[in-house]
C-alpha positions as CSV (number, residue, x, y, z in Angstrom):
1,X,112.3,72.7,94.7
2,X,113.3,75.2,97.2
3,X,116.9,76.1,97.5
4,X,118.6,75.6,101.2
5,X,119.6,78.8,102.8
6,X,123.1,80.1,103.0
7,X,124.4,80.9,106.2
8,X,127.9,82.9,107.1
9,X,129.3,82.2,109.8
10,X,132.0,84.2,111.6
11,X,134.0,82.9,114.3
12,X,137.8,83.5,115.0
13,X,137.8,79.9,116.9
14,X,138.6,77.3,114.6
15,X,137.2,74.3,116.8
16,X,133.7,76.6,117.2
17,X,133.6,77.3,113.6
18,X,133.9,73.6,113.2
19,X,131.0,72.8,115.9
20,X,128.6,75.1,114.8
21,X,129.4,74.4,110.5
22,X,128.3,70.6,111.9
23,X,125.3,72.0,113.4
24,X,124.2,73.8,110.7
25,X,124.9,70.9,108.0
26,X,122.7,68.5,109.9
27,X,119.9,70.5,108.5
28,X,121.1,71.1,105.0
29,X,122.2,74.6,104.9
30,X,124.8,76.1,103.0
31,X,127.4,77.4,105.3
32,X,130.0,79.7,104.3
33,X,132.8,80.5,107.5
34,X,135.0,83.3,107.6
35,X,137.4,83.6,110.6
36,X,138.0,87.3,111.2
37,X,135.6,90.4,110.5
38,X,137.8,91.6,107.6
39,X,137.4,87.7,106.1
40,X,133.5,88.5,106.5
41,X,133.5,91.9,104.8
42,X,135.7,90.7,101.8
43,X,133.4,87.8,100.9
44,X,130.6,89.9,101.1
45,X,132.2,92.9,98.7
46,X,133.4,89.7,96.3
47,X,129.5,88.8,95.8
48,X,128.3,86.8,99.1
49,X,124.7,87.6,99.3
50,X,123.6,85.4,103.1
51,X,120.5,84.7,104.1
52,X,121.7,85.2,107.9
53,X,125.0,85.9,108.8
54,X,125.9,84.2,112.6
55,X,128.8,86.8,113.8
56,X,131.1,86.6,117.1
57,X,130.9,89.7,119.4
58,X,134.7,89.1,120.7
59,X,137.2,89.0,118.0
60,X,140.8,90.8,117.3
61,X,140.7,93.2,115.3
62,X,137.5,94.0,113.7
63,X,135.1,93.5,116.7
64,X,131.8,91.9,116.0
65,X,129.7,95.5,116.5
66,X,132.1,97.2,113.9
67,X,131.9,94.5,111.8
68,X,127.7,94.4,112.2
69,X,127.9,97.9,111.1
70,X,130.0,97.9,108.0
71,X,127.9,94.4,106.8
72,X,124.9,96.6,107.5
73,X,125.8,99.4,105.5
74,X,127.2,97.0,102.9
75,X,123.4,95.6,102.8
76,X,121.3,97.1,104.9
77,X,118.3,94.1,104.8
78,X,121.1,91.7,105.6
79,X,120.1,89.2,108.6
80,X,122.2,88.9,111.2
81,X,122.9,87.2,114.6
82,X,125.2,87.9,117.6
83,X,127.0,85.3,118.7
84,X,129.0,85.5,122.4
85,X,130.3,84.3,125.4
86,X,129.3,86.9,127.6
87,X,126.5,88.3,128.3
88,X,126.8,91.7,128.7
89,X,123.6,94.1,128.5
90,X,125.4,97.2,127.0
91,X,126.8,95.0,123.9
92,X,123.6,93.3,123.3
93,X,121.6,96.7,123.7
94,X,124.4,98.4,120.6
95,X,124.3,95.3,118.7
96,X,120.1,96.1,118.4
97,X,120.8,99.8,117.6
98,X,123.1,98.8,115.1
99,X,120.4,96.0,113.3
100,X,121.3,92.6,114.6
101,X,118.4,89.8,114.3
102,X,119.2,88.5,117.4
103,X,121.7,87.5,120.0
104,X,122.8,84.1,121.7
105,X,125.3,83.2,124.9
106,X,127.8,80.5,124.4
107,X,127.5,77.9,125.5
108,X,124.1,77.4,123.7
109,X,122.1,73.9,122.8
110,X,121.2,73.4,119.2
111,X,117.6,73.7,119.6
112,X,118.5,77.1,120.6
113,X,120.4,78.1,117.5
114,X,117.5,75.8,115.3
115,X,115.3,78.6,117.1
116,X,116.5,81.7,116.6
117,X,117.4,80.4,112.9
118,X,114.5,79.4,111.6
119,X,112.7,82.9,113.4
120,X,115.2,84.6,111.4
121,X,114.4,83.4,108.3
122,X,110.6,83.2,108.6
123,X,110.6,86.8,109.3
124,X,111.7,87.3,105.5
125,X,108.3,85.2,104.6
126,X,105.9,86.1,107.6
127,X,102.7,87.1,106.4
128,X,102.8,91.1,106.5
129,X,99.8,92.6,108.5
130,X,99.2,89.3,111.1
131,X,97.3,90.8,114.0
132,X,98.9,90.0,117.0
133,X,96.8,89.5,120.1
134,X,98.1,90.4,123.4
135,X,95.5,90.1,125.8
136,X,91.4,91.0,125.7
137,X,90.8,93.6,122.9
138,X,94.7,94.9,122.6
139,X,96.0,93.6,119.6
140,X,99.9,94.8,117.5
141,X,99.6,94.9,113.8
142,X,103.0,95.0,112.0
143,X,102.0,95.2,108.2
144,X,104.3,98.2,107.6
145,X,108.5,98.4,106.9
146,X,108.6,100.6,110.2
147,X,106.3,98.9,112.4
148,X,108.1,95.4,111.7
149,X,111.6,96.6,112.9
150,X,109.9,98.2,115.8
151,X,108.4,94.8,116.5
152,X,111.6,93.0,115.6
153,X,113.5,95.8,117.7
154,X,110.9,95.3,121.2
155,X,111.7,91.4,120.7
156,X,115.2,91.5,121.3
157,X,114.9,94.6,123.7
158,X,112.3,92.5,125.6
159,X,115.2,90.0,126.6
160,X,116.9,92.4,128.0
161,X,116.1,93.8,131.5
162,X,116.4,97.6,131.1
163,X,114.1,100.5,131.1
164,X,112.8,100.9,127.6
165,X,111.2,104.7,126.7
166,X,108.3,104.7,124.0
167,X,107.6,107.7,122.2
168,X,105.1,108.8,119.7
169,X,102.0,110.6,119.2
170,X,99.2,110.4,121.3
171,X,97.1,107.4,119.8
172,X,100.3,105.5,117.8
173,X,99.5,103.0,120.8
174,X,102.4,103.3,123.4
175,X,100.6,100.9,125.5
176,X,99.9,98.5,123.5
177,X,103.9,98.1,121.9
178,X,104.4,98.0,126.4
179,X,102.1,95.4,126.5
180,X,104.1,93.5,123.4
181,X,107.6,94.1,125.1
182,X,106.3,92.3,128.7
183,X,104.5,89.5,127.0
184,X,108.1,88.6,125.1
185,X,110.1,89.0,128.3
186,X,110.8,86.7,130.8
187,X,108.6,88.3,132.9
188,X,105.4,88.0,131.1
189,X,104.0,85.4,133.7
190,X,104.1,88.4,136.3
191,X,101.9,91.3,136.7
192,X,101.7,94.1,134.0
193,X,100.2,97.2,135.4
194,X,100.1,101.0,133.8
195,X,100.2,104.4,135.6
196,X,98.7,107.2,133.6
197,X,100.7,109.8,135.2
198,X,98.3,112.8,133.4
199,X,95.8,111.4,135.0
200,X,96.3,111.0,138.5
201,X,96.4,114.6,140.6
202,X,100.0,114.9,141.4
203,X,98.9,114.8,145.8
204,X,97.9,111.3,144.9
205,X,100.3,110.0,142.5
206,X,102.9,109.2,144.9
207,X,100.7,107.4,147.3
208,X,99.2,105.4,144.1
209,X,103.2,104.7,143.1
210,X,104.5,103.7,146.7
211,X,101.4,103.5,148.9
212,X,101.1,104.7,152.5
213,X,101.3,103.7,156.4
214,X,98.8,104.1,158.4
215,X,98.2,107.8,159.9
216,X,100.4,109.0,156.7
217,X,97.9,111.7,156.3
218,X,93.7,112.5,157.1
219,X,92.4,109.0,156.3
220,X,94.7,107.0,155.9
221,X,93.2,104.6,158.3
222,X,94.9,101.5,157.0
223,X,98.1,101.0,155.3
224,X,98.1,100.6,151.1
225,X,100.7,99.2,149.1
226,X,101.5,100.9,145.7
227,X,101.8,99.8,142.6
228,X,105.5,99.3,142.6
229,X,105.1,96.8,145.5
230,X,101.4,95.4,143.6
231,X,104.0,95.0,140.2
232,X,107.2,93.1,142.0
233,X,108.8,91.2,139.4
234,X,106.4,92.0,136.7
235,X,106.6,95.4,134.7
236,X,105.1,99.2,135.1
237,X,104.2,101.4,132.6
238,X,104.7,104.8,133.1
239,X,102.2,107.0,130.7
240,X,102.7,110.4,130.7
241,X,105.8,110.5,132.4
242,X,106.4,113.8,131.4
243,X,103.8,115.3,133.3
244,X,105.1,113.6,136.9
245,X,106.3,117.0,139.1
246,X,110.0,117.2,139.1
247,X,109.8,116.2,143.0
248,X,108.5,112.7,142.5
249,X,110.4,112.2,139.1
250,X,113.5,112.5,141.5
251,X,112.0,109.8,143.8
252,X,111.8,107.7,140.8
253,X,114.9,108.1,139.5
254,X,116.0,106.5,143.3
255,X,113.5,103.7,142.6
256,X,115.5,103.3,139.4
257,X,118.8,103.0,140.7
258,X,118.2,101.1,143.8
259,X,115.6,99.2,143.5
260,X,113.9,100.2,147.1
261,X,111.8,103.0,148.1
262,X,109.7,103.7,151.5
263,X,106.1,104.3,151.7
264,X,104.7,107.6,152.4
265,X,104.4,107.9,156.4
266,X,107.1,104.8,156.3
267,X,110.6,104.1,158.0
268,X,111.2,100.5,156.4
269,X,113.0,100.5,153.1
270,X,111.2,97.9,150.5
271,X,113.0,96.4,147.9
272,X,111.4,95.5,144.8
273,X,112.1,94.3,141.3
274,X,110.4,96.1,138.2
275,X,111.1,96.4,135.4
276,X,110.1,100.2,134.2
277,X,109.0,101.6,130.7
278,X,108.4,104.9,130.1
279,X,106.1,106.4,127.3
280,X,105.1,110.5,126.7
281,X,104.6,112.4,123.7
282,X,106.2,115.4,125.3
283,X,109.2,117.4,122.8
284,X,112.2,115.7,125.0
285,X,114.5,119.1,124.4
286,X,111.8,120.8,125.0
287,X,111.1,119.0,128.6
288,X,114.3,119.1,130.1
289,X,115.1,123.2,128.7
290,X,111.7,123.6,130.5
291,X,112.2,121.7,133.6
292,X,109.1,119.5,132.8
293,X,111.6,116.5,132.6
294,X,114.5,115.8,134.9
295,X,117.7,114.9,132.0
296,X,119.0,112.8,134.7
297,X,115.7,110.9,134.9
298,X,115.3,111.1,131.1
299,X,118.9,109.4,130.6
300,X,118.3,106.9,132.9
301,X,115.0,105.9,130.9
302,X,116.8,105.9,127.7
303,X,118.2,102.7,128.0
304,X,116.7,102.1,124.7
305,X,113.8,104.1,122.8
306,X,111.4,103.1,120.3
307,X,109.4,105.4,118.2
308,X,106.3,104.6,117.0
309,X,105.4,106.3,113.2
310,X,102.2,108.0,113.3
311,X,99.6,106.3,111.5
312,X,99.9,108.4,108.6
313,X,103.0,107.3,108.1
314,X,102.2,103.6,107.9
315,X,99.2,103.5,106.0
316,X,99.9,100.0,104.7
317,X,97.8,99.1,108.0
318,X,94.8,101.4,107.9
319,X,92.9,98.4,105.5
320,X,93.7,95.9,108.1
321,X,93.0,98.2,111.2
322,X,90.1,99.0,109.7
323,X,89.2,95.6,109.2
324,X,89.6,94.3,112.6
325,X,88.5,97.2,114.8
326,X,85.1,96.4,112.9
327,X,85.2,93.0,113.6
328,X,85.9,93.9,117.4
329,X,83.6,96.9,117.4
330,X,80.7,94.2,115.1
331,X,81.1,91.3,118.7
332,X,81.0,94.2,121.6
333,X,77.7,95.9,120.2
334,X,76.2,92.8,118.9
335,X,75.7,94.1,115.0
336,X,76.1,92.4,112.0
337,X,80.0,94.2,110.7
338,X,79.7,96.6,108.1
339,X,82.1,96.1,104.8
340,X,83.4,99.1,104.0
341,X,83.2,100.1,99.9
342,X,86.2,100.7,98.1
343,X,84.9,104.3,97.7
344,X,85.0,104.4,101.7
345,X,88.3,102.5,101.5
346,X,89.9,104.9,99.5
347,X,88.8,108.2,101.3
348,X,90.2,106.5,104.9
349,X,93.5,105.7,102.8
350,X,93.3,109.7,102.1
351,X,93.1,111.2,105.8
352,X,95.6,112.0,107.7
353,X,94.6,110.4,110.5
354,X,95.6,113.0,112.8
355,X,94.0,111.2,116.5
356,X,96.3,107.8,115.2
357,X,94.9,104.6,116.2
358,X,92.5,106.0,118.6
359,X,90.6,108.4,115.9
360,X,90.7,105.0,113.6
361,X,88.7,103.0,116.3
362,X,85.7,105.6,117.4
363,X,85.1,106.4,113.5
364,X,84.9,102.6,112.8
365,X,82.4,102.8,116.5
366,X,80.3,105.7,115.0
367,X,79.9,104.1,111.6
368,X,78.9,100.6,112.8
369,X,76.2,102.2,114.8
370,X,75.0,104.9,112.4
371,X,75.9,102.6,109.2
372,X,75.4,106.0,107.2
373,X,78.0,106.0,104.1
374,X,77.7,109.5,102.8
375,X,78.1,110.7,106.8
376,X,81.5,108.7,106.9
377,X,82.7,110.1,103.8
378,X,81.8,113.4,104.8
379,X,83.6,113.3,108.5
380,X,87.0,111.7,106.4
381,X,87.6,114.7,103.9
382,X,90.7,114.8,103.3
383,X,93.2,118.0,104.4
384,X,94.8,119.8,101.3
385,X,97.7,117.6,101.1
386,X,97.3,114.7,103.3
387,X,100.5,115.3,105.0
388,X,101.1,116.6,108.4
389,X,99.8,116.1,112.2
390,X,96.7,117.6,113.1
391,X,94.3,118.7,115.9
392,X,90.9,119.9,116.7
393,X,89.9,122.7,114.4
394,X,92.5,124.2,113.4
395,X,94.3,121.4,112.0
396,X,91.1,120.0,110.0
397,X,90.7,123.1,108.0
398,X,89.3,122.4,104.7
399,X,88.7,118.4,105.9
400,X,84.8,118.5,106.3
401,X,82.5,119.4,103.7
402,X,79.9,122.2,104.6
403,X,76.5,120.9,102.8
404,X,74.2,122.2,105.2
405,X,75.3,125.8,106.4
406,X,77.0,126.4,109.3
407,X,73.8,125.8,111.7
408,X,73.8,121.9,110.2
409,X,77.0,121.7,110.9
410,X,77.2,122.6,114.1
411,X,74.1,120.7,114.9
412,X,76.3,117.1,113.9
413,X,78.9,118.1,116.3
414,X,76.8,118.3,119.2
415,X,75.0,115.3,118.3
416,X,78.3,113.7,118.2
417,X,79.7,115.1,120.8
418,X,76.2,113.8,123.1
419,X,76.6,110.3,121.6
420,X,79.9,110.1,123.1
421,X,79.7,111.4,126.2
422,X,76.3,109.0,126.3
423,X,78.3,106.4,125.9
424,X,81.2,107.1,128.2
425,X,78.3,107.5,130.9
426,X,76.9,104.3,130.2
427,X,80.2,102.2,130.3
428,X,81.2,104.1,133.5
429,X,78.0,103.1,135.1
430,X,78.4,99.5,134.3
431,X,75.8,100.7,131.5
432,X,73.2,101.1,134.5
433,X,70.9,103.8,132.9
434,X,69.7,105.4,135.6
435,X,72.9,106.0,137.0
436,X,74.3,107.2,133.8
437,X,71.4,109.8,133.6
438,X,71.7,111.4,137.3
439,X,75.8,111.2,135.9
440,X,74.8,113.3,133.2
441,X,72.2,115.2,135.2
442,X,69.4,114.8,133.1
443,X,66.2,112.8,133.7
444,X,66.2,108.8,132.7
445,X,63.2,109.8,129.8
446,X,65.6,111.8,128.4
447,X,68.3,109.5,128.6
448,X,66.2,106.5,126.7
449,X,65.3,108.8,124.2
450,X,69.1,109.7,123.4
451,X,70.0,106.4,123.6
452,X,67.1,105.5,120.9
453,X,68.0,108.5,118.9
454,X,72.3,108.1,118.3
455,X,71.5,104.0,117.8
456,X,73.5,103.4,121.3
457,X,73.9,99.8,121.7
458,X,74.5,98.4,124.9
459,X,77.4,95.6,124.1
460,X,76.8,92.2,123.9
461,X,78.6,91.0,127.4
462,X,76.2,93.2,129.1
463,X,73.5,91.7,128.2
464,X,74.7,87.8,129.2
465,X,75.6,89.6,132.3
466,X,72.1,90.5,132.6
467,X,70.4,87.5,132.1
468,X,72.6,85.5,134.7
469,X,72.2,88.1,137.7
């Protein structure tokens, strides 16, 4: 027989203490009440071990954040839950820094505080490593101690209608936590829309971000809204925002504070609501010592941050990544998935991973399509010591093994390297081949006989595409 949870609550209001003990009894828990933070903190240093603690921001005295961060230290996996009659941004954005659960407004319904509750709790008993699907092919695993309190952490911060700055390694998937934070906010009916900032040319970006009037510059023959008009009321990711010139960063940090901008070539001001997050895997110091990054832009992002671990450091996750980017990978290219052997297993356990999430992925692509074991284990040597970021050459020293000389070797990187630019070709063009070969500028009997040679499969939507044209 399972045993009811115990719940502390803290309140310095007798008659809500009262309301919310009756609540909670309704549904069989055990409720403990203390009326002050110092009442809280005693009980708890006398024994009191809660399942959730429900704490009042506003109290004299010991304030409902100091109290959240001595019960924290006390226990640091301790559960807890602002309660308040105000709802005031700032408070609810230090009560997350400082490890709350969650946070509800008084006057709330029971069905609210049954919610948050039994969320609470689950979380304790949620099955670790549950893929998460967020929309066509993006997916959040949180399998890992860090990657849960970042998922717990984007929840709460999702409610809450501030900038939110993402930083990691490239490939620790910015986008996809972004994506996560908009589908948990209130705004998740509205449009999501990313801006790769590296990858626009800094003449266009500010047309792409605000649009243009007509006549604006040499043809612009019609007027174009941006993406900040496109995005009203739904969310914008800025990638890369580090590598936005200092000029346009300033024009953003306008957008930020007022909420209005004017189109290039345009008089009218027009207001919008977005809500902006921010991701880069820029050195911050660094940025702003170097001018790359306004500080005035930076602290206005920096509402909140979350920092995704690299992959090494979560590799809890790299069995079910693995998993499910060759289940993905298996439905796209119409092949049977591959299980991998616990030889395989073990050596992907091993490397660093220094690419993250997006090195994971295109080694599960190559070896569905080349199904070659020995290969696999071969490209997945791992470094000295397994520890450490890496990058192209340099940082794999020592990570493949040399069987065939140097000439063999350099032989499987062009191969590779032709495979995937083969490939890119062929989903840029719609996986036309003919186009893909004058892309690539060579002839389309050249093409078919690459495409024959890596195992290129042309993904199963394609081909249903095909046959209804």
């Amino acid at each position: 027989m399972s045993t009811s949870p115990r719940i502390l609550l803290v309140d310095d209001e007798p008659g809500m203490l009262r309301y919310i003990r009756t609540l909670l009894e309704v549904d069989s828990y055990k409720v403990e009440t203390a009326n002050s933070g110092n009442d809280a903190l005693e009980r708890v240093q006398r024994g009191l071990s809660p399942d959730l603690v429900l704490l009042d921001l506003l109290m004299p005295g010991l304030d409902g954040l100091e109290t959240l961060e001595q019960l924290r230290h006390m226990q640091p996996s301790m559960k807890v839950v602002m309660l308040s009659c105000v709802s005031d941004t700032r408070k609810v954005v230090q009560a997350i820094r400082l490890g709350a659960q969650d946070y509800l407004t008084k006057p709330f319904q029971k069905a609210e505080l049954d919610a948050v509750i039994k969320q609470c709790l689950r979380a304790e008993t949620h099955s670790a490593g549950e893929v998460e699907e967020l929309c066509d092919d993006v997916f959040f695993v949180a399998a890992s101690p860090a990657m849960k309190k970042i998922r717990a952490q984007a929840a709460l911060v999702a409610a809450v209608d501030i900038p939110v700055l993402l930083l990691g390694e490239s490939g620790t998937g910015k986008e996809v936590l972004a994506r996560l934070i908009h589908k948990l906010s209130p705004r998740a009916h509205r449009t999501f829309l990313k801006v790769n900032c590296a990858a626009v040319p800094a003449d266009l970006l500010e047309s792409e971000l605000f649009g243009y009037e007509a006549g604006a510059f040499t043809g612009a023959t019609h007027p174009k809204p941006g993406k900040f008009e496109l995005c009203n009321k739904g969310t914008i990711l800025m990638d890369e925002i580090g590598e936005m010139s200092p000029a346009l960063q300033a024009k953003l940090l306008h957008v930020l504070q007022d909420q209005q901008f004017s189109r290039l070539g345009g008089r009218s001001v027009i207001k919008v609501d977005v809500r902006i997050l921010a991701a880069t895997n820029v050195n911050i110091p660094e940025a702003i010592a170097t001018k790359r990054l306004r500080e005035d832009l930076y602290y206005r992002l920096n509402a909140f941050t979350l920092q995704l671990p690299p992959l090494r450091e979560r590799k809890e996750e790299v069995p079910l990544l693995l998993k499910h980017f060759m289940s993905r990978m298996a439905e796209h290219y119409a092949r049977p998935p591959i299980t991998l052997s616990s030889r395989l297993l073990e050596r992907c356990l091993e490397y660093p991973w220094p690419g993250n999430l997006r090195e994971l992925s295109n080694f599960v692509k190559r070896y569905l399509i080349l199904g070659d074991e020995d290969v696999a284990m071969n490209e997945l040597q791992a470094q000295g010591d397994g520890s450490g970021p890496a990058g192209g050459a340099a940082g794999r020293e020592g990570a493949v093994k040399v069987s065939g000389g140097l000439k063999s070797l350099a032989r499987s990187a062009k191969d590779e390297a032709e495979a995937e630019a083969i490939t890119q070709a062929l989903e840029q063009t719609n996986w036309n081949r003919k186009q893909a070969a004058a892309l690539l500028k060579i002839s389309y009997k050249a093409l078919l006989y690459k495409i024959r040679q890596y195992g290129i499969a042309e993904p199963m939507r394609h081909h249903k595409l095909s046959a209804g044209a």
